[in-house]
N, C-alpha and C positions, 0 to 999 in steps of 0.2 A: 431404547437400549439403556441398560443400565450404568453410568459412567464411573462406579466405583468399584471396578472390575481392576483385574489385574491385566485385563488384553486392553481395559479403558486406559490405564493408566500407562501404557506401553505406547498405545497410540498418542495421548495424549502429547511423551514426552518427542514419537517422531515430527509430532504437527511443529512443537517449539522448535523443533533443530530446523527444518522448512523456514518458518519466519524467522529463526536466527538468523541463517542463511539468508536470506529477502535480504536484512535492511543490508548485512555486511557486503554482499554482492553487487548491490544498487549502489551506494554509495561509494563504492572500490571500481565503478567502474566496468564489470566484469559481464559482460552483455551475454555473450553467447550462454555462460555458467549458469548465472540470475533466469536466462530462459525455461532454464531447464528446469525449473520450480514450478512449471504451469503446468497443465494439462492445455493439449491443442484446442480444444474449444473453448477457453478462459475467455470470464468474462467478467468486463471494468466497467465500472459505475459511479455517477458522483451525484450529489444530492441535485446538482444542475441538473439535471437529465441526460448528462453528456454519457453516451455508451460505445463502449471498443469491444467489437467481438471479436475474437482470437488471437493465439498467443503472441502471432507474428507482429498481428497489428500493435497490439501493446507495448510491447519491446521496442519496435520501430517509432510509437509516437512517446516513449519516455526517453528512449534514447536520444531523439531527437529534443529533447525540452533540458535532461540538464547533462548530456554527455562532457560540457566544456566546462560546466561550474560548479562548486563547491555544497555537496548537499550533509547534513547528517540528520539521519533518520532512526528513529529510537520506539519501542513498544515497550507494552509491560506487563505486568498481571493479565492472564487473559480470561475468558471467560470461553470454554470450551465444553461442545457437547459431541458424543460420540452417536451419529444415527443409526450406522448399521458397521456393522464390521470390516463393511470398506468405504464408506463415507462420511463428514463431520462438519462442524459449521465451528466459530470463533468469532470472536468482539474483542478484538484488544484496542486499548487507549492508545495512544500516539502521539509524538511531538516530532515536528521537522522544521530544519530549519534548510534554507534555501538561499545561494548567495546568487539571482540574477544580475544582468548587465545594470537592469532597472534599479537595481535597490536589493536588499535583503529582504527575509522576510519567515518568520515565525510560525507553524501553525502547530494548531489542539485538535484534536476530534479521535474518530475510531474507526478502525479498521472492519466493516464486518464481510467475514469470507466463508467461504465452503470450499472442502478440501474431498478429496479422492485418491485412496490408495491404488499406485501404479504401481506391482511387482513389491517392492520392499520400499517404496519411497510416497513418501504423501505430498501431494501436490496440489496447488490452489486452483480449483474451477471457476472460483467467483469471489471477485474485490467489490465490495461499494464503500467509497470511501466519502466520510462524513463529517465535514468541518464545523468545531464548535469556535472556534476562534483563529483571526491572523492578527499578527502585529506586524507593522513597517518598523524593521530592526535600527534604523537611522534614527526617527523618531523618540524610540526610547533610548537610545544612546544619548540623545539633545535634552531627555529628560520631558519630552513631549510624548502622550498617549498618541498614536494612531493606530486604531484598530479595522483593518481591513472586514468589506463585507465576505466570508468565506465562498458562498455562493457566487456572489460577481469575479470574483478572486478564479475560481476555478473553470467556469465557465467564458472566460475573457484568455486565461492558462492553454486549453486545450482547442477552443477553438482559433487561436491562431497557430495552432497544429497542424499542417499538411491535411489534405483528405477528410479532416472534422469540420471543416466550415459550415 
C-alpha cells in the first residue's frame, strides 16, 4: 500500500491518537479505558522471549506490575506503514521512567506494534517491546553511572508476574 495517500495519512493520524491514548491512559491509571486500545487477541512481546497472549492477560499482568507506582511513559516520531486499508504496523522510540518499591529506573528502546482497524478506531494487535538501555535513577542522582542489563531487567520484570513463571 501506498502510504502517501490521503486515506494513508488519515489512518496514519488515527494510529497516533491510539498511542497518544496508550501512554496517557497507562500512566493515569485508567485500566478498563487503556483496555480498550487492544484488540482481543493482542499480543506482547519482549526481546526476553517473555509472551502474553491476549488482551485480558496483558492488562491484568501490567496492572498488576505498576498499578501503585509512579510511571511516565513517552514516544515520538514514529515510523509508520500502512498494509492494507485495515491494517498497519509502527516503530516508535520510547523513554519510561518507573518509580518501583526497589529503586527507580529509566529505560530507551522501541515500541514495535501492528494495529487493526475496528469500526472507526485503530487498535493494537501486537507489542514487542525492545530495550536499548536502563539506568538505576539513584545512581545517577549519586552521580554514579549504573546502567541496567534491559534483557535481564525485563525478563526478572515479568516473570515475577503471576502466571508468567
Amino acid at each position: 500500500m501506498r502510504n502517501d495517500t490521503v486515506e494513508a495519512l488519515i489512518a496514519f493520524e488515527g494510529i497516533r491518537r491510539t498511542k497518544a491514548r496508550y501512554q496517557y491512559l497507562l500512566d493515569t491509571k485508567q485500566w478498563d479505558e487503556w483496555a480498550s486500545l487492544f484488540t482481543e487477541d493482542f499480543r506482547w512481546e519482549t526481546q526476553g522471549g517473555v509472551v502474553v497472549e491476549g488482551r485480558e492477560k496483558f492488562v491484568e499482568m501490567t496492572r498488576t506490575y505498576i498499578d501503585k507506582v509512579s510511571t511516565v511513559h513517552q514516544v515520538h516520531a514514529p515510523v509508520l506503514d500502512l498494509l492494507s486499508p485495515t491494517t498497519a504496523s509502527g516503530i516508535w522510540p520510547m523513554f519510561d521512567y518507573v518509580e518501583l518499591e526497589e529503586g527507580a529506573a529509566q529505560g530507551y528502546g522501541y515500541y514495535h506494534e501492528t494495529y487493526r482497524l475496528e469500526g472507526s478506531e485503530w487498535k493494537l494487535t501486537t507489542q514487542f517491546l525492545s530495550r536499548i538501555r536502563m539506568d538505576n535513577v539513584e545512581a545517577l542522582r549519586a552521580g554514579t553511572e549504573v546502567v541496567f542489563s534491559p534483557l535481564d531487567v525485563m525478563i526478572a520484570a515479568t516473570r515475577a508476574l503471576p502466571g508468567l513463571a
